[in-house]
N, C-alpha and C positions, 0 to 999 in steps of 0.2 A: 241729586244722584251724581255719582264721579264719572265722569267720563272716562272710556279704555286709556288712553295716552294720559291719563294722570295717574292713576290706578297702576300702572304700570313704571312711571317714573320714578315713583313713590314705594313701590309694594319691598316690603322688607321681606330679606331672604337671609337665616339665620348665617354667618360664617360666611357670607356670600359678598354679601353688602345689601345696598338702596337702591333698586332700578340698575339703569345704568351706573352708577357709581361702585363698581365690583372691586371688591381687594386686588391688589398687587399693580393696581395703577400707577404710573409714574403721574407726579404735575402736571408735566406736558401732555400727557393721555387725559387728564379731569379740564384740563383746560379746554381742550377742543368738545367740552360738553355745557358749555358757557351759555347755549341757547336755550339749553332747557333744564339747568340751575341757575345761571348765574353768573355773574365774572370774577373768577378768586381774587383775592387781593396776595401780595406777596408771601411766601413762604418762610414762615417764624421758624427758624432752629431752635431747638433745646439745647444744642452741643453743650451751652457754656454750663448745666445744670453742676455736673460732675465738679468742676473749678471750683464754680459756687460754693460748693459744700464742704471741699478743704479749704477755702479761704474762710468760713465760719470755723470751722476746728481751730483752725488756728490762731483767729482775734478772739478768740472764748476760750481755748486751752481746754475744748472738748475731747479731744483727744485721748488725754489720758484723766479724763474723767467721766468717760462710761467704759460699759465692757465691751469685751473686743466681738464678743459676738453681735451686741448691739452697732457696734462700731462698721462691723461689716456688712449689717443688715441694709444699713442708711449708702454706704458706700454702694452698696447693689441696684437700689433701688434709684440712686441718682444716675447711675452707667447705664441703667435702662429708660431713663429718662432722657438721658444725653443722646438716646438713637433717634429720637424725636422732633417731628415737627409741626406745624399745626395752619393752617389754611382756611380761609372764610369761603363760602363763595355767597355771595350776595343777589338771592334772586325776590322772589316775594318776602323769602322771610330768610334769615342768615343760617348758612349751612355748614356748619362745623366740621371739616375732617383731620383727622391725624395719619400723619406717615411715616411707619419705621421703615430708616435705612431706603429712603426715598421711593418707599410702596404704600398705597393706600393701603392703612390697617383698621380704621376709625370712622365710623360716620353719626353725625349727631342732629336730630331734626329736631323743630319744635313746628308748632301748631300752624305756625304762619307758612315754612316750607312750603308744604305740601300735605294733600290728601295719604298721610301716612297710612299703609293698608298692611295687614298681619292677616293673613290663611282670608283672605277676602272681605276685611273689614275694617274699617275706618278708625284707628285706633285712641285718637283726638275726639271722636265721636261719641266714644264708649264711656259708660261711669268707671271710675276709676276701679271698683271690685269688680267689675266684667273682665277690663283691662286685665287685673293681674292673675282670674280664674283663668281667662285665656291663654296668657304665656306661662302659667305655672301646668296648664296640662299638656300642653306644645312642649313644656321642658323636659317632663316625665317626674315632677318629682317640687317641692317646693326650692320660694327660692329663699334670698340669702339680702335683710334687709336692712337699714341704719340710717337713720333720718331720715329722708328722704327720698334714700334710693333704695332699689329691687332688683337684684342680680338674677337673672338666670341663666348658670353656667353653662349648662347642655345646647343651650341657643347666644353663648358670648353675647347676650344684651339685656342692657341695662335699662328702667325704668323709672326718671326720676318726677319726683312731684308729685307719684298715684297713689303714694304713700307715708304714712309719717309714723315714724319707730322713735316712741318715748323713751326717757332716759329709763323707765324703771324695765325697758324691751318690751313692752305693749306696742302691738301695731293695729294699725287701723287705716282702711283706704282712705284717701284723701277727697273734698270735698271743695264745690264749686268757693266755698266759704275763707276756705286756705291759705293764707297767704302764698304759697305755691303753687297753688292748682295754676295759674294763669303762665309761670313758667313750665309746666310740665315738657320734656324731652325725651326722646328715646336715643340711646349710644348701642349703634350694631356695629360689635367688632369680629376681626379675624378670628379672634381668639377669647377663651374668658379670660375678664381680668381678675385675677386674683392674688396679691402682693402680698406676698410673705407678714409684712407690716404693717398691715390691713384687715387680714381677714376675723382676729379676735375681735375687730368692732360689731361684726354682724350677727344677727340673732337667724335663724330660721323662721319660717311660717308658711303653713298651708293656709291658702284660702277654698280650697275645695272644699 
């Protein structure tokens, strides 16, 4: 049985965040929570993403060999990358967060964390089609999946591992058997993610 103070560290709030780990955190705010995550390790910038990607343009002369819309898509997608930064904190098990513009925007748990809890239930616990029955009727609507991972937009959180979307767009919940089941994670963010340059990879599916 979970104890309240784990249950509560742990319990995912859609757009909200993990427990105490609530959006719009500064570093210095998730660090003074070090006793009941963990101690972060240093804060990884993405600034340099944006550089990155004109200095490929230009050793490859991609530039002006794709189109300017694709041209611009890439250029967007790395300026919103470049607002980024990304943080461990190291308690039982390593705890993933991201920060845009130096506010918690991202939080990413797996098994080890913590007793990850959704609307009062153990989500690590759950067979993986409980799991995504669950968040797909929390979300109002199906969600939105590819390889591995299960978006559901209405709840900005992502589901990876519970599922696996074949190349022919066949899906099917994932299984103790999986080579990923034992990675499975969940990513609660501020916001959905959904990248302009991304989203044709995803198929739909209800599991209800």
């Amino acid at each position: 049985m979970i104890d309240d103070r784990a249950t509560e560290a742990w319990r995912i709030e859609p757009m909200r965040g993990v427990g105490a780990l609530t959006f719009g955190l500064s570093p210095a705010d998730v660090a003074t929570l070090s006793d009941g995550y963990g101690a972060p390790s240093p804060l990884m910038s993405q600034a340099h993403v944006a550089d990155d990607v004109e200095k490929v343009f230009a050793e490859l002369g991609l530039a002006n060999a794709i189109s300017a819309e694709d041209l611009a898509a890439i250029r967007a997608a790395a300026a919103g990358q470049a607002k980024l930064a990304t943080q461990t904190l190291f308690g039982a098990g390593p705890t993933l967060l991201e920060f845009e513009e130096q506010r918690l925007s991202c939080v990413m748990v797996e098994p080890a964390c913590g007793p990850a809890t959704f609307e009062g239930r153990a989500v690590f616990d759950m067979s993986a089609s409980d799991a995504l029955r669950q968040f797909e009727s929390a979300n109002g609507g199906p969600g939105r999946y590819r390889s591995t991972e299960a978006a559901f937009d209405a709840l900005a959180v992502s589901l990876t591992g519970f599922s696996v979307c074949s190349a022919d767009g066949s899906i099917r919940p994932s299984s103790p058997d999986d080579e990923d089941f034992a990675g499975r994670s969940i990513a609660v963010r501020h916001a959905p993610y959904r990248p302009d340059s991304e989203i044709g990879q995803f198929v739909t599916r209800s599991f209800l």
